[in-house]
C-alpha positions as CSV (number, residue, x, y, z in Angstrom):
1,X,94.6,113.6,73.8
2,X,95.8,111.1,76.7
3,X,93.5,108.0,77.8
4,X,94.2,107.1,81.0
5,X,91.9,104.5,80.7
6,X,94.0,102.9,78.0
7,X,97.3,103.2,79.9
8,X,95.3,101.4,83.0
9,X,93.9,98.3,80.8
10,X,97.1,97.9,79.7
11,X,98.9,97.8,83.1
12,X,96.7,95.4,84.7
13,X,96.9,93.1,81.5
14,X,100.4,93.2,81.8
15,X,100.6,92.1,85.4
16,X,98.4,89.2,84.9
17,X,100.9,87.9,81.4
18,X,103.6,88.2,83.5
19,X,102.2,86.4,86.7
20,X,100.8,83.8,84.7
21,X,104.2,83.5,83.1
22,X,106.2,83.2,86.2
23,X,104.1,80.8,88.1
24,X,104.1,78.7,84.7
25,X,108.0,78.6,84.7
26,X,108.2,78.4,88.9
27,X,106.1,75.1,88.3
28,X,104.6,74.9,92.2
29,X,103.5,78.2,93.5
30,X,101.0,80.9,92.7
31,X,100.8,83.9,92.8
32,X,98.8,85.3,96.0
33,X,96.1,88.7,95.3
34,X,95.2,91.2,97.8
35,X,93.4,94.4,96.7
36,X,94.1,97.7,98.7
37,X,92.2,101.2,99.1
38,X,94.3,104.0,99.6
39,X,92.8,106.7,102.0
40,X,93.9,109.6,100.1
41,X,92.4,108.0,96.5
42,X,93.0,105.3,94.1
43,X,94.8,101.6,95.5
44,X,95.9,98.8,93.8
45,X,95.9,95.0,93.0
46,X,99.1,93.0,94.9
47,X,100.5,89.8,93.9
48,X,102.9,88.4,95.9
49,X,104.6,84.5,95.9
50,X,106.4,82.8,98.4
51,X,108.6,79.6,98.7
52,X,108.0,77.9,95.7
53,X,110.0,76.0,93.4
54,X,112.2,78.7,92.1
55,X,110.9,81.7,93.6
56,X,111.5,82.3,96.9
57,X,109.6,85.6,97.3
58,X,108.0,87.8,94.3
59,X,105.7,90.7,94.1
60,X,104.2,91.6,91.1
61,X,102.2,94.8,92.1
62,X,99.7,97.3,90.1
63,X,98.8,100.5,91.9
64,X,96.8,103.4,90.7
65,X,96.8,106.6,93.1
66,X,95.4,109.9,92.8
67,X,95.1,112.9,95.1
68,X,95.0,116.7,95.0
69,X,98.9,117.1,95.3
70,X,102.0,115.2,94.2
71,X,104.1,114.5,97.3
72,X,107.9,116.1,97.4
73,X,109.8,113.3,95.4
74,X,107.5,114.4,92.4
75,X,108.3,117.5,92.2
76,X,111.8,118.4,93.9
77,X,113.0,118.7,90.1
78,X,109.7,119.8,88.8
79,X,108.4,122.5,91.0
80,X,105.8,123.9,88.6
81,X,104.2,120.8,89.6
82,X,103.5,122.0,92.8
83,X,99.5,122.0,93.5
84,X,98.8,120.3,91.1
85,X,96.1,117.2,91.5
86,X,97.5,113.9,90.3
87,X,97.1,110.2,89.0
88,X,99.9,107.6,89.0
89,X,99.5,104.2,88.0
90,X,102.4,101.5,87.0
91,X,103.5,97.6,87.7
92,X,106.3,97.6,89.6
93,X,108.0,94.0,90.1
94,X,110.8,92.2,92.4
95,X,111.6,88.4,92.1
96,X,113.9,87.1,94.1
97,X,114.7,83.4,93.4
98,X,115.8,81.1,95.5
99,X,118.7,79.5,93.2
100,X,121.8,81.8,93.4
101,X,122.3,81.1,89.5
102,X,119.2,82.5,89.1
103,X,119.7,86.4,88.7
104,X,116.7,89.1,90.9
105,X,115.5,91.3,88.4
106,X,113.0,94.3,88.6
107,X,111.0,96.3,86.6
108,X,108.4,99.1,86.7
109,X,106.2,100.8,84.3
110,X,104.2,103.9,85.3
111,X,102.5,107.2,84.0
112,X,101.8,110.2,85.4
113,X,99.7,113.0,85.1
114,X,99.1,116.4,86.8
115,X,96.1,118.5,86.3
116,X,95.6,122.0,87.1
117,X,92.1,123.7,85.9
118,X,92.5,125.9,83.4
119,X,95.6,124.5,81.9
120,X,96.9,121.8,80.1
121,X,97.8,118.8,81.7
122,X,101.2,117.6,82.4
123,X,101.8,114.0,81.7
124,X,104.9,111.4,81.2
125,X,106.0,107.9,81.4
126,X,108.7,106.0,83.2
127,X,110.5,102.8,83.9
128,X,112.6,100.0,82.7
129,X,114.0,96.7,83.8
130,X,117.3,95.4,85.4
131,X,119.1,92.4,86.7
132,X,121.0,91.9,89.5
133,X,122.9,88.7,89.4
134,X,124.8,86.9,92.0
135,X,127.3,84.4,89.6
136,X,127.5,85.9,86.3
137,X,127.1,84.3,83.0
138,X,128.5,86.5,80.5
139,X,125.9,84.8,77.7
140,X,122.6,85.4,79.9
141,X,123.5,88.8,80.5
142,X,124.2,89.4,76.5
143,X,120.9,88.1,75.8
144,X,119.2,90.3,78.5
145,X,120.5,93.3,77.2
146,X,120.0,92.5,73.9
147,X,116.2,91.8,74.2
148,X,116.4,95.2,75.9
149,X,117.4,96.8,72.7
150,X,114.8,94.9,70.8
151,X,112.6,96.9,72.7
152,X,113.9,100.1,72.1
153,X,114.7,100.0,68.5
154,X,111.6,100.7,66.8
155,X,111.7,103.4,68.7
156,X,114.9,104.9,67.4
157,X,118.6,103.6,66.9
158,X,119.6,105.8,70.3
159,X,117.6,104.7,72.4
160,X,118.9,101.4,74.3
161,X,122.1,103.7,74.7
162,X,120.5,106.4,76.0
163,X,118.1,104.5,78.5
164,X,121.3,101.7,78.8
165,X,123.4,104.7,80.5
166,X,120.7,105.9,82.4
167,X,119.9,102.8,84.0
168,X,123.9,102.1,84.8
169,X,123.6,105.8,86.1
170,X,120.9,105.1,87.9
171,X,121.2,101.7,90.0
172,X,124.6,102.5,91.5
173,X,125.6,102.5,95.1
174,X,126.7,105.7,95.6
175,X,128.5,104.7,99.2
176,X,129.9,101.4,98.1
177,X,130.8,102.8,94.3
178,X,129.2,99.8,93.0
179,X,126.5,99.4,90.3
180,X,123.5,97.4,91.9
181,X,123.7,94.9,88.8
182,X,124.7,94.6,85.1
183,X,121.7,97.0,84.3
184,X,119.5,97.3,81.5
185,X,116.8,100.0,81.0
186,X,115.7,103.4,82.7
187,X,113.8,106.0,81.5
188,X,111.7,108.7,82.8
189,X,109.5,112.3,82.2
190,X,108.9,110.6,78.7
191,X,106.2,112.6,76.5
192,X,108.3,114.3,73.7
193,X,107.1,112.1,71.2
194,X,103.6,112.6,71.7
195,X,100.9,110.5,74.1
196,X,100.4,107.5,71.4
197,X,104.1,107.0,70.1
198,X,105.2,107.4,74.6
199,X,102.5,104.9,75.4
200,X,103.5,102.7,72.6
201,X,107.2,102.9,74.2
202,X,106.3,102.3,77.8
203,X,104.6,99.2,76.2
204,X,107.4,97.4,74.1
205,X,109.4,98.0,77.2
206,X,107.3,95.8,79.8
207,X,106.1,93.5,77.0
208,X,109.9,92.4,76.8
209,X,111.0,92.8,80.8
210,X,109.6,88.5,80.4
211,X,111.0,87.8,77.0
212,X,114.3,88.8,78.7
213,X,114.1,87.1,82.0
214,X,112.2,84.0,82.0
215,X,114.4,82.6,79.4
216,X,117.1,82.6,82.3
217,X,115.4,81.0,84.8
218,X,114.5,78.6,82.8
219,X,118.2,78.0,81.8
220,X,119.8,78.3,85.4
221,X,117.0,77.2,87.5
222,X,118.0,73.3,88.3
223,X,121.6,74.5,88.9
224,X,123.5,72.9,92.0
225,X,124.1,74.9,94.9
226,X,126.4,74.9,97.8
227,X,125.7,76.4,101.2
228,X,128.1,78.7,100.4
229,X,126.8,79.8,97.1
230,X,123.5,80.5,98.8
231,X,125.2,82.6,101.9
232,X,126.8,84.7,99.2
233,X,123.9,85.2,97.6
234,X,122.5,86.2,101.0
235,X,125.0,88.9,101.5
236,X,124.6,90.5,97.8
237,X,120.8,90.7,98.5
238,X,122.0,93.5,101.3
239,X,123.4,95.6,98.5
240,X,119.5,95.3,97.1
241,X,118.1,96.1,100.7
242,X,120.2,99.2,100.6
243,X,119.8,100.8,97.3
244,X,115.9,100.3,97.5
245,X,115.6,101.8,101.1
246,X,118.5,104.7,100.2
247,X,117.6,106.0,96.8
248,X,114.6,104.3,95.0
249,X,112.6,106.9,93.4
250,X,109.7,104.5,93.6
251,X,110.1,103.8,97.5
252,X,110.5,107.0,98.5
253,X,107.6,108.1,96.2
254,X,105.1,105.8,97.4
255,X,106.0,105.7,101.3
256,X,105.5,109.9,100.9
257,X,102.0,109.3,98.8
258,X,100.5,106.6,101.7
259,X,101.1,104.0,99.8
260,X,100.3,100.5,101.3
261,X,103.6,99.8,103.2
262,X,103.4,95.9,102.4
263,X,102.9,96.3,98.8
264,X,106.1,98.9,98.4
265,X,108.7,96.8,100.7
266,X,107.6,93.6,99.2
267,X,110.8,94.0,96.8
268,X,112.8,93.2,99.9
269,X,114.6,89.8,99.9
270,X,113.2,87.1,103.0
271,X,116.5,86.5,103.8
272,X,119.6,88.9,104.0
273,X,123.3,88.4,105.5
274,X,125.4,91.8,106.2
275,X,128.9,90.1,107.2
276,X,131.6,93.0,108.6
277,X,134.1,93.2,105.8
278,X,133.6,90.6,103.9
279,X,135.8,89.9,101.0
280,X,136.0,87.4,98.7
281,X,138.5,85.0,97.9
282,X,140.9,86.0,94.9
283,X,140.4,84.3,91.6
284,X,136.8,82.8,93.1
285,X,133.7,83.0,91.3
286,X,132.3,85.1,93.7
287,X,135.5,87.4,92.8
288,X,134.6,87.5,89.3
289,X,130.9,89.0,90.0
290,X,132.8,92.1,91.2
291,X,136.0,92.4,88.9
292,X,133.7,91.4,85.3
293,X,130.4,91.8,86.0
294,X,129.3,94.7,88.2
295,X,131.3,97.0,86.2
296,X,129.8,99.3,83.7
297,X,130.2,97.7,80.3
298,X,129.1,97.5,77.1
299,X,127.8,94.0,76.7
300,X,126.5,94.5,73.5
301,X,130.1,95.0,71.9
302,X,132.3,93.1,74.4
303,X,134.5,95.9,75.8
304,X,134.5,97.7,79.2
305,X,132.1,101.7,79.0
């Protein structure tokens, strides 16, 4: 028996633990709500900050949509889906900070469900977190992806693999042959264990997303910078631009549902640089993001997947 009523409690409790936590660690800003309706059915709570101490622009958004049938990107590899009514709800977050030390990371969480009368419903859960760093710190990405196996391993001793792969599968830059960051979790159509045991999942897995990231910023957030570590940052956050307007499931999902356009391009960075050719200098530090850190690796046992 799914409660969908459960799922959604949770969701918005998690968006308010994880606001609350990131204002408390920015120190100066807060986060900004604005509550949409969706023409089609359902809308959402969005929470967006700006310019503050260590954030520089943030979205933490909750949306829960329904509507008599799931749009294209839903079921291009499901098409028994097709006709079906649905409900999707999730938190989906960006945080962009304003320190280049300071690594973006995302994360979503989201359930579905597709109802047909007459038949049983189909339902499943999705998400995960990553991080997209701009200087790498070989420690701070250890202890990301180790908290991301915390989260998985009640769960089963395959799991952060599994979902590890998944998530280096899925955040790569097809065109540049580049992984969008170091990675961390993806998973998705997750319902084989049952409603209770896949909710229970989809929970551990954005109850850690802040256990693993504001223990970062809170390490590399009064770093120096240079102008020049800040420009590079600038022209990494194009590599974000493109991968979320190119091949984000969620995007592309929400822009083909009617989603509030605001809400789903809030994950773009305020300010981007795409320089012709740029490379960078050999043996630099911005060098080193390419050659040691956006390679896929397994950074829980030190040597290169």
């Amino acid at each position: 028996m799914i409660d969908i009523q459960a799922v959604k409690d949770y969701l918005l409790s998690l968006q308010d633990d994880i606001c609350r936590q990131l204002a408390e660690e920015d120190g100066k800003a807060q986060f900004v709500e604005e509550s949409w309706d969706r023409e089609q059915g359902g809308g959402g709570r969005t929470r967006v900050v700006t310019n503050g101490a260590v954030i520089e622009k943030g979205g933490v958004n909750f949306s829960h949509v329904f509507g008599d049938q799931l749009p294209a990107s839903a079921t291009a590899n499901r098409p028994e889906l097709a006709g079906r009514s649905f409900q999707a709800m999730g938190v989906s977050l960006v945080i962009h900070p304003n320190n280049p030390f300071v690594p973006t990371s995302h994360a979503n969480v989201r359930f579905f469900v597709a109802e047909k009368e007459g038949e049983e419903p189909v339902w499943w859960f999705g998400g995960g977190f990553d991080l997209t760093p701009y200087y790498g710190f070989e420690e701070d990405v250890v202890f990301w992806h180790q908290t991301a196996k915390q989260a998985c391993d009640p769960f089963g001793s395959d799991l952060y693999d599994k979902y590890k792969k998944w998530c280096d599968d899925y955040f790569y830059l097809k065109h540049r042959g580049e992984p969008r960051g170091v990675g961390g979790l993806f998973f998705d159509d997750l319902n084989e264990a049952g409603f209770e045991d896949s909710f229970k999942f989809m929970q551990s897995v954005g109850d850690h997303y802040i256990k693993a990231y504001r223990p970062i910023v809170a390490k590399r957030k009064d770093t120096p910078f240079t102008e020049q570590n800040k420009k590079f940052q600038c022209y990494r956050r194009g590599r974000y631009v493109e991968f979320n307007l190119v091949f984000d499931r969620g995007t592309i999902f929400g822009l083909q549902t009617g989603g509030r356009t605001e809400s789903i391009l809030m994950s773009l960075p305020p300010v981007v640089h795409w320089d012709y050719n740029w490379q960078p200098e050999p043996g630099s530090e911005e060098a080193k993001l390419y050659s040691d850190f956006l390679v896929h690796r397994d950074w829980l046992g030190g040597e290169s997947a």
